[in-house]
N, CA, C and O atoms as a DFTB+ gen file, in Angstrom:
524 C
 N C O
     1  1       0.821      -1.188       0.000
     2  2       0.000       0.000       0.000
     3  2       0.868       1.256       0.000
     4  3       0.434       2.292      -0.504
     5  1       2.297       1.184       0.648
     6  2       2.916       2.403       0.957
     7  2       3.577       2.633      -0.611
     8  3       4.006       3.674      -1.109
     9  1       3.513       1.617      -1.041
    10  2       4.145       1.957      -2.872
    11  2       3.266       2.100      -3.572
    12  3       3.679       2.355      -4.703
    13  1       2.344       2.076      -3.519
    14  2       0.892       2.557      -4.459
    15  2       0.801       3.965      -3.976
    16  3       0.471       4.791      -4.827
    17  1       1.056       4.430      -2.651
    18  2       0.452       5.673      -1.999
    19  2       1.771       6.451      -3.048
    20  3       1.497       7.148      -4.025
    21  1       3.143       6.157      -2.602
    22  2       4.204       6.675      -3.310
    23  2       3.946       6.739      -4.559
    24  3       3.822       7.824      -5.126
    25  1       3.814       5.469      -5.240
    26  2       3.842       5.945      -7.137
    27  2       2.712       7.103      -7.193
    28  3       3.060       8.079      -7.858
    29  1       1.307       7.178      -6.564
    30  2       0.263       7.969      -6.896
    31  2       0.670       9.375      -6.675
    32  3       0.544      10.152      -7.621
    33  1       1.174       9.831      -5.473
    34  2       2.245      10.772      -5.112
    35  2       2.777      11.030      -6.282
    36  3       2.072      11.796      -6.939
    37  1       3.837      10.663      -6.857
    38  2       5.119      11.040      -7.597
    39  2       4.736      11.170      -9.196
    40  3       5.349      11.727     -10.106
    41  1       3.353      10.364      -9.191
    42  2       2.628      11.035     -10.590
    43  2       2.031      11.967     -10.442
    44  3       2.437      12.861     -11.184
    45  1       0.937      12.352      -9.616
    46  2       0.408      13.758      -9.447
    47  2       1.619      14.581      -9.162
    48  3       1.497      15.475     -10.000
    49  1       2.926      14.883      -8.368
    50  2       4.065      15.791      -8.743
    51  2       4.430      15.635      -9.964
    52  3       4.332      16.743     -10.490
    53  1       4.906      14.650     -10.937
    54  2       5.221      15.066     -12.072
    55  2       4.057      15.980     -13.224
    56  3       4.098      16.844     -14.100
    57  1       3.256      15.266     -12.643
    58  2       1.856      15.977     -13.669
    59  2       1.975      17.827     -13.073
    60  3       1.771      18.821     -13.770
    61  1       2.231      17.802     -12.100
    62  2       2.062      19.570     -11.399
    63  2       3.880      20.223     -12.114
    64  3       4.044      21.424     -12.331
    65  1       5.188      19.021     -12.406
    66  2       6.312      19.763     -12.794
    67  2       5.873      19.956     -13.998
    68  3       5.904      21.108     -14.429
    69  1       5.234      18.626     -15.038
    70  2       4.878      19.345     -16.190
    71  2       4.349      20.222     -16.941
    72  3       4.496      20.519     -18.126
    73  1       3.177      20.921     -15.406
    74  2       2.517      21.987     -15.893
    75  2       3.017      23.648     -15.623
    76  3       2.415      24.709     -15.453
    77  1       4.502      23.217     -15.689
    78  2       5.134      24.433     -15.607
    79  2       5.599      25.047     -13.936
    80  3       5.750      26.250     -13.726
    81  1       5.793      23.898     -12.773
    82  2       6.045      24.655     -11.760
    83  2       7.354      23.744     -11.436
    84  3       7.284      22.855     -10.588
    85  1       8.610      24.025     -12.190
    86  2       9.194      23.170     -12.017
    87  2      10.248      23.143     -10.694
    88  3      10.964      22.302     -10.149
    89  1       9.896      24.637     -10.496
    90  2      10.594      24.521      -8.990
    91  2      10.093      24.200      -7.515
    92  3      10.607      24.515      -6.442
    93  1       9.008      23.522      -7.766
    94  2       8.578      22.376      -6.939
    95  2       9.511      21.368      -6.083
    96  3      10.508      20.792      -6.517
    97  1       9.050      21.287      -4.952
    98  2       9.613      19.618      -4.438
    99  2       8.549      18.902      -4.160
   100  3       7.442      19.390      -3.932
   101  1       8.828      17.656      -4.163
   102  2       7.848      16.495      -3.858
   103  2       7.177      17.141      -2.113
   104  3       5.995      16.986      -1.806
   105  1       7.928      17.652      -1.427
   106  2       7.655      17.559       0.390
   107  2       6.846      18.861       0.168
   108  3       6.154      19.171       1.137
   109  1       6.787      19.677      -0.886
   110  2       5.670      21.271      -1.052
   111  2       4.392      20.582      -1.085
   112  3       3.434      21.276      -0.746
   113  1       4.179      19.516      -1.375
   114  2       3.262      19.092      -1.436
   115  2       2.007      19.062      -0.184
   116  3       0.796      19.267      -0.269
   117  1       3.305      18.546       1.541
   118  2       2.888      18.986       2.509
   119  2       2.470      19.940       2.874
   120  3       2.255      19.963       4.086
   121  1       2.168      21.078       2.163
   122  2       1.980      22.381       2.380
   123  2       1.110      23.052       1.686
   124  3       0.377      23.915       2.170
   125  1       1.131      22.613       0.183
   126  2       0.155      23.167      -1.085
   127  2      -1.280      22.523      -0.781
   128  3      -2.362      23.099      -0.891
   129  1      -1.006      20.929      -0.288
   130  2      -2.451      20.461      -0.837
   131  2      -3.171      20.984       0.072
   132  3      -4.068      21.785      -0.186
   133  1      -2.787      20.491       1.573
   134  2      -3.435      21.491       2.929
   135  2      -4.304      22.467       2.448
   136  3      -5.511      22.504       2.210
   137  1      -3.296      23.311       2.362
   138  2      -3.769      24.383       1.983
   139  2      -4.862      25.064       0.314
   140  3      -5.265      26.200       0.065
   141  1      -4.971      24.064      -0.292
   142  2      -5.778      24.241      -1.226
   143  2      -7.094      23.653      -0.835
   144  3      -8.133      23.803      -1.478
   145  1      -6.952      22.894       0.401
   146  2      -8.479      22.424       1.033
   147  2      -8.798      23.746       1.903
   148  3      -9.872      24.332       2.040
   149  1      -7.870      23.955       2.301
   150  2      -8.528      25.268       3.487
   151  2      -7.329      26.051       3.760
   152  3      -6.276      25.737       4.314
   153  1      -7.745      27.180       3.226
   154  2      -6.284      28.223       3.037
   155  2      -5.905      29.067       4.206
   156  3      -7.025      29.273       4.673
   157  1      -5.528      29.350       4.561
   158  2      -5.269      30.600       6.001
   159  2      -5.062      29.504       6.965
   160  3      -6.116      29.355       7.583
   161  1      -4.260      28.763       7.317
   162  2      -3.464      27.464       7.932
   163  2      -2.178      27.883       9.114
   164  3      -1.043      28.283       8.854
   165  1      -2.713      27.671      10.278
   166  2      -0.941      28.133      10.923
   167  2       0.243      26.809      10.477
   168  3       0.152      25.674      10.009
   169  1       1.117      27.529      10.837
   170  2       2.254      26.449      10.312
   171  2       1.851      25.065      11.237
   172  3       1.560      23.954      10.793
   173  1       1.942      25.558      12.880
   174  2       1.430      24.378      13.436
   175  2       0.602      23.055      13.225
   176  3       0.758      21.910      13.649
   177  1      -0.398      23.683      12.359
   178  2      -1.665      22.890      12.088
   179  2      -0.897      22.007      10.538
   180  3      -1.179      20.887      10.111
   181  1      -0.019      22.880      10.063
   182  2       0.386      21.946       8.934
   183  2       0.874      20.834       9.519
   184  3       0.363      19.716       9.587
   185  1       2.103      21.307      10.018
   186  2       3.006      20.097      10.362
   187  2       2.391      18.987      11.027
   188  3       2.619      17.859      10.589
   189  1       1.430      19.187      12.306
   190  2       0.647      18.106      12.258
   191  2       0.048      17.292      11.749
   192  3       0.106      16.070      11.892
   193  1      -0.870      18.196      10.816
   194  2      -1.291      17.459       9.333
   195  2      -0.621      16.147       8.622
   196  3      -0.935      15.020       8.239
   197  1       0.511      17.030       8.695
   198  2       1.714      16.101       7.714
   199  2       2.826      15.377       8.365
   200  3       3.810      15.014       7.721
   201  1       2.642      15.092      10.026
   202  2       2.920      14.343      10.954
   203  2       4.482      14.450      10.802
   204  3       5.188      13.514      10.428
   205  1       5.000      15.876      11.184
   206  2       6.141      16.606      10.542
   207  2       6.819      17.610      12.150
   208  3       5.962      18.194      12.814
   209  1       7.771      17.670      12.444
   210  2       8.291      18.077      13.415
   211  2       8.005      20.001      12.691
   212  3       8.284      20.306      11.532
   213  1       7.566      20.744      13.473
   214  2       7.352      22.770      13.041
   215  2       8.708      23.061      12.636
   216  3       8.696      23.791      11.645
   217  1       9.715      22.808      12.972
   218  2      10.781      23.180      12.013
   219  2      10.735      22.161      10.856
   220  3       9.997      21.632      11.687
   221  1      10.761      21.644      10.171
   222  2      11.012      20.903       8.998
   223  2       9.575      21.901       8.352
   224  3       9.810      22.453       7.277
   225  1       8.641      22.054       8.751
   226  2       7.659      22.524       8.146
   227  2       7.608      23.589       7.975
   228  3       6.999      24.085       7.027
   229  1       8.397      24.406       9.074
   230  2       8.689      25.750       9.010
   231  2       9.847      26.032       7.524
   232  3       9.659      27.092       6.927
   233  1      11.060      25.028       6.952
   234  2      11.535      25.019       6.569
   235  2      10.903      25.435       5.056
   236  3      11.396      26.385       4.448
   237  1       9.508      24.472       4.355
   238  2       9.046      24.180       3.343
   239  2       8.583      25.480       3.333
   240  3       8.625      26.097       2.269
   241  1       8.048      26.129       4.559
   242  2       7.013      27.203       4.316
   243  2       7.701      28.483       3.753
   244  3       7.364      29.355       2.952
   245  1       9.063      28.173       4.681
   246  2      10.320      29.622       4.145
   247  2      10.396      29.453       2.775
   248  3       9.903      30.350       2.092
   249  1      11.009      28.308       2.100
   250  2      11.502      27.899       0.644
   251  2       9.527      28.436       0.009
   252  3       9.643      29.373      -0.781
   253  1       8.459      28.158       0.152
   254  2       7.265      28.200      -0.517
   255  2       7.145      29.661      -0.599
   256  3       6.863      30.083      -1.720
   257  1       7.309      30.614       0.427
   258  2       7.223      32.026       0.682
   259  2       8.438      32.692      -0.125
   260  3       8.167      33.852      -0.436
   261  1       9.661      32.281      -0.532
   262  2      10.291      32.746      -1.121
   263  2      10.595      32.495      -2.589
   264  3      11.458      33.072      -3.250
   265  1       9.694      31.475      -3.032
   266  2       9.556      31.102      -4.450
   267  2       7.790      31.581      -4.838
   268  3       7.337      31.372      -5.964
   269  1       6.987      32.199      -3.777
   270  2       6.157      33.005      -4.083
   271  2       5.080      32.318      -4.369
   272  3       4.292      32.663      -5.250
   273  1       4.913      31.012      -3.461
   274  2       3.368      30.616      -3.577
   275  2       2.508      30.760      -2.555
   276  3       1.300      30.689      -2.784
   277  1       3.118      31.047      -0.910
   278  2       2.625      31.233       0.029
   279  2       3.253      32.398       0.405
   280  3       4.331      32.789      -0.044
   281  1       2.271      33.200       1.601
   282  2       2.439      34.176       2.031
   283  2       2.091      33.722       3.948
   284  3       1.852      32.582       4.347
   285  1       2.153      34.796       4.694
   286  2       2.092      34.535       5.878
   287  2       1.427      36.075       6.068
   288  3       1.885      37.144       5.666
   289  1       0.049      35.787       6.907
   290  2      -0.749      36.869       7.609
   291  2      -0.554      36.529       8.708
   292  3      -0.255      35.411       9.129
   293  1      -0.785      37.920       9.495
   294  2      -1.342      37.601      10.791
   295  2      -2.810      36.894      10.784
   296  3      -3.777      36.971      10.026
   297  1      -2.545      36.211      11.910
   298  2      -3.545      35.754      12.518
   299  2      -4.616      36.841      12.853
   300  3      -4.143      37.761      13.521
   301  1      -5.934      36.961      12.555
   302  2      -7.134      37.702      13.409
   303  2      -7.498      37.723      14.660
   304  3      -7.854      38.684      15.342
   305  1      -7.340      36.064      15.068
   306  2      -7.714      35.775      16.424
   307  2      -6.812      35.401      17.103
   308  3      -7.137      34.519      17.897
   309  1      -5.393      35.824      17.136
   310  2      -3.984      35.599      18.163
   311  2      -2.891      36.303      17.131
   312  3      -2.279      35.843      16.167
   313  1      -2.906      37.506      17.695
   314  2      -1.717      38.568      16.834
   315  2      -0.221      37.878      17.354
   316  3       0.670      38.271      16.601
   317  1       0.285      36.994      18.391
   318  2       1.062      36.314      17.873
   319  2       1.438      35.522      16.787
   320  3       2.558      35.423      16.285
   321  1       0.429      34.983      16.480
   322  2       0.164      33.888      15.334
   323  2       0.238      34.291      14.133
   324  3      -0.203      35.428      13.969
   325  1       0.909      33.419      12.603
   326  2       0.536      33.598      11.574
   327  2      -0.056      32.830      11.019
   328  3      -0.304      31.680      11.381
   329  1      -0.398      33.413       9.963
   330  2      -1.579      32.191       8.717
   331  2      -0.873      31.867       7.756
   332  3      -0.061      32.645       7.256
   333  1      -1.019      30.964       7.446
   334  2      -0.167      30.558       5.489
   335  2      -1.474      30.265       4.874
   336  3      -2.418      29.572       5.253
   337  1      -1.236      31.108       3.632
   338  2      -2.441      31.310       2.874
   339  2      -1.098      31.165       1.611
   340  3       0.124      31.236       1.738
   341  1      -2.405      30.826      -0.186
   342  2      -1.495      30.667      -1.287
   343  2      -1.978      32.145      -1.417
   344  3      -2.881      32.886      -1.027
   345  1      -0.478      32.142      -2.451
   346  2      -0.704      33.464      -3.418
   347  2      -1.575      32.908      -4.803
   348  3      -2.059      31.798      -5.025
   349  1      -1.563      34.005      -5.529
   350  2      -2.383      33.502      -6.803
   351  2      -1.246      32.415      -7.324
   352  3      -1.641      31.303      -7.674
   353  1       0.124      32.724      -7.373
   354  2       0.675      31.591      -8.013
   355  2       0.669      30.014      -7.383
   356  3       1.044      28.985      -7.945
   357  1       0.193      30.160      -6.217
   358  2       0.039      28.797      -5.291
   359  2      -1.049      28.226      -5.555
   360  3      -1.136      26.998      -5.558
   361  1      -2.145      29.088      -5.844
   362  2      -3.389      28.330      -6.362
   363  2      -3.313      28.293      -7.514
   364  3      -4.461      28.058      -7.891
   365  1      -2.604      28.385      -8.454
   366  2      -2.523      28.275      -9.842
   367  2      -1.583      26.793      -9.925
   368  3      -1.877      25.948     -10.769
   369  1      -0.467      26.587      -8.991
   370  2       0.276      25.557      -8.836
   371  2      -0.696      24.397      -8.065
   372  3      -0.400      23.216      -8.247
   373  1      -1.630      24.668      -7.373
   374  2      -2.292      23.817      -6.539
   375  2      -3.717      23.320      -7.627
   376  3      -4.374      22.298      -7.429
   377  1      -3.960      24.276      -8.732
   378  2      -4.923      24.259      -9.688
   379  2      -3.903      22.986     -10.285
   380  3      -4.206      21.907      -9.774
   381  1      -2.978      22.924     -11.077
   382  2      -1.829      21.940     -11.466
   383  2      -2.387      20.641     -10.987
   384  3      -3.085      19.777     -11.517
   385  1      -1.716      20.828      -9.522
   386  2      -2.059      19.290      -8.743
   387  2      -3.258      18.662      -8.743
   388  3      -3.249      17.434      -8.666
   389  1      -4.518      19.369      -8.828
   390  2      -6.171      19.231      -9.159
   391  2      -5.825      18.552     -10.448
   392  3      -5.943      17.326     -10.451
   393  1      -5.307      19.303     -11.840
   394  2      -5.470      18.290     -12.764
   395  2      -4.857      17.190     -13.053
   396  3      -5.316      16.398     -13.876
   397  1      -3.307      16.923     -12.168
   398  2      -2.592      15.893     -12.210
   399  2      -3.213      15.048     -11.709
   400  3      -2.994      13.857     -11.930
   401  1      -4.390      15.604     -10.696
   402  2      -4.659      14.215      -9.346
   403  2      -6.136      13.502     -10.777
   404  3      -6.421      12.314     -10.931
   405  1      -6.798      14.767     -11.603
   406  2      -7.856      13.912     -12.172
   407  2      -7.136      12.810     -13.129
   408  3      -7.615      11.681     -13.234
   409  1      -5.743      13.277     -13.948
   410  2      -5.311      12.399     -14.537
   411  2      -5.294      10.917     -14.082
   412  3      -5.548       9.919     -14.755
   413  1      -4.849      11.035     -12.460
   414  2      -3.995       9.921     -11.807
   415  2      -5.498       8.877     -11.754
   416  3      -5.428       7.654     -11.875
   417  1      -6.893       9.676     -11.539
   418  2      -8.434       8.983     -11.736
   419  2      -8.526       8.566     -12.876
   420  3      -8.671       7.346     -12.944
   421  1      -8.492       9.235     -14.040
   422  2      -8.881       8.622     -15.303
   423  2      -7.641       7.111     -15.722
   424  3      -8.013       6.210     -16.474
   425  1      -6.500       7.117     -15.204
   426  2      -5.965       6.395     -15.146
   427  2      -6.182       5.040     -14.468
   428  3      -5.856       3.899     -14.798
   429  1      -6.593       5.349     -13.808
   430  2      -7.287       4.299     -12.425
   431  2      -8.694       3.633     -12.867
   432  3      -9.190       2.572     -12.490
   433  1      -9.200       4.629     -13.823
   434  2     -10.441       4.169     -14.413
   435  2     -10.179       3.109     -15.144
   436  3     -10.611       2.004     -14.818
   437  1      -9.230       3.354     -16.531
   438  2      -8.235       2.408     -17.085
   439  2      -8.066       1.441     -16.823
   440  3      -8.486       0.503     -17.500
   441  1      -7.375       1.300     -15.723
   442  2      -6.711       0.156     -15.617
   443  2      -7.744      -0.714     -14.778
   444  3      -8.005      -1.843     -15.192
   445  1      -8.418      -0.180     -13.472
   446  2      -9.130      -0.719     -13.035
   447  2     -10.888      -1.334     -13.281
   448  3     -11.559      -2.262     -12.829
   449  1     -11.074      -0.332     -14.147
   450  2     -12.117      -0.374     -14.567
   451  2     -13.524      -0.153     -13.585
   452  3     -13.283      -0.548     -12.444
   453  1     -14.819       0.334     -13.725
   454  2     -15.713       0.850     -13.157
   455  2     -15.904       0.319     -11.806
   456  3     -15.872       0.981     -10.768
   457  1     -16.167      -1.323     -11.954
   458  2     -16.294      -1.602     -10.671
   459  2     -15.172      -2.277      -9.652
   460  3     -15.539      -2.895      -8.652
   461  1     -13.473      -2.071     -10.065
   462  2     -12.358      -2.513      -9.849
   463  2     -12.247      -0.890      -8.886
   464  3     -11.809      -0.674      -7.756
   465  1     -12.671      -0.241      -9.611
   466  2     -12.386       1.511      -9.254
   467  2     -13.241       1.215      -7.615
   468  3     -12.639       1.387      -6.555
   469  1     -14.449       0.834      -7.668
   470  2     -15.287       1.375      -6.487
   471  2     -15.086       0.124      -5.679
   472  3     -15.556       0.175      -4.542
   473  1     -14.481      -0.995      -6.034
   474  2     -13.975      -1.693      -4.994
   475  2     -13.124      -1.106      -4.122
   476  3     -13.349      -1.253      -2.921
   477  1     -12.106      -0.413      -4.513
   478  2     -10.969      -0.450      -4.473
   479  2     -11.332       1.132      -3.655
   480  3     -10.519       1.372      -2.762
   481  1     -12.252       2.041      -3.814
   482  2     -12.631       3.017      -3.075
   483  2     -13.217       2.391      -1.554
   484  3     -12.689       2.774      -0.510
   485  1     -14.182       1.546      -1.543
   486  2     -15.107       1.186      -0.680
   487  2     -13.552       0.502      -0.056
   488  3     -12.997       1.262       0.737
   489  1     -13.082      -0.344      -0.229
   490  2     -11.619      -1.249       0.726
   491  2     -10.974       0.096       1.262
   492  3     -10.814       0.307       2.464
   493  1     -10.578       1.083       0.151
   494  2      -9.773       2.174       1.506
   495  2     -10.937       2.849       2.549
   496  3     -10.601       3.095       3.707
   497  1     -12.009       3.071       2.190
   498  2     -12.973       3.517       2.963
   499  2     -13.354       2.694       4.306
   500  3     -13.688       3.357       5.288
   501  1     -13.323       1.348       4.393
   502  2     -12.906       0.694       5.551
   503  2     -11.779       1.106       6.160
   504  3     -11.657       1.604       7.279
   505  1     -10.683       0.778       5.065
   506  2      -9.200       0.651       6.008
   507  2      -9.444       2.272       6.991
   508  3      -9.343       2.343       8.216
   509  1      -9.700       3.170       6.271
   510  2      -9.472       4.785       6.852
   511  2     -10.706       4.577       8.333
   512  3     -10.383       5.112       9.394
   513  1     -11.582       4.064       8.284
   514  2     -12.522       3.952       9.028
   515  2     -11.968       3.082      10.497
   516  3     -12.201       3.142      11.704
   517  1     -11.196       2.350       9.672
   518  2     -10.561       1.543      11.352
   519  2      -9.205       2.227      11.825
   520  3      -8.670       1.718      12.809
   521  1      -8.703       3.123      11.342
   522  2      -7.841       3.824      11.248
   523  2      -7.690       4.866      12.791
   524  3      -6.795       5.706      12.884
């Protein structure tokens, strides 16, 4: 399962380098997709997310903020605190990963076929459930 999770991974990144963001890393990923589900994110909440020690995450967020896909607000509700939110180029790079990830489906359709597909949904839908 952990090499299916990996190859699916490393095709949706190549599908997001081919669409022109080539200064990407595979580990931005910890940071982009988050955040393309729900944007304005403290770093904290990432790294948990991504079961990641705040410096290593703090690390991605510096390199993401200085290649100009994330930005950092204050927080509204704790002026200590900041937010990581995308810039337009982060949601344009995170728009990328949306169409790499439908590729990585229509692929899956392919190979697996209609009801190979919703097996194979309903089995992780257990596994995540006992999880």
């Amino acid at each position: 399962m952990a090499r299916a999770q990996r190859t699916l991974g490393q095709r949706i990144f190549d599908g997001v380098m081919a669409r022109g963001f080539s200064d990407q890393r595979f580990a931005h990923g910890h940071v982009m997709a988050p955040l393309n589900w729900q944007d304005g994110q403290r770093l904290t909440d990432l790294a948990e997310g991504a079961a990641m020690a705040p410096q290593s995450m703090n690390e991605l967020v510096d390199d993401l903020v200085t290649k100009g896909y994330v930005e950092r607000r204050p927080d509204p509700a704790d002026r200590r605190a900041k937010l990581i939110y995308l810039t337009d180029r982060g949601r344009a790079c995170a728009e990328a990963g949306w169409q790499a990830a439908e590729e990585s489906e229509r692929h899956l359709d392919a190979l697996l076929g209609a009801t190979g597909k919703k097996r194979l949904r309903t089995s992780l839908r257990r596994i995540l459930g006992e999880l």
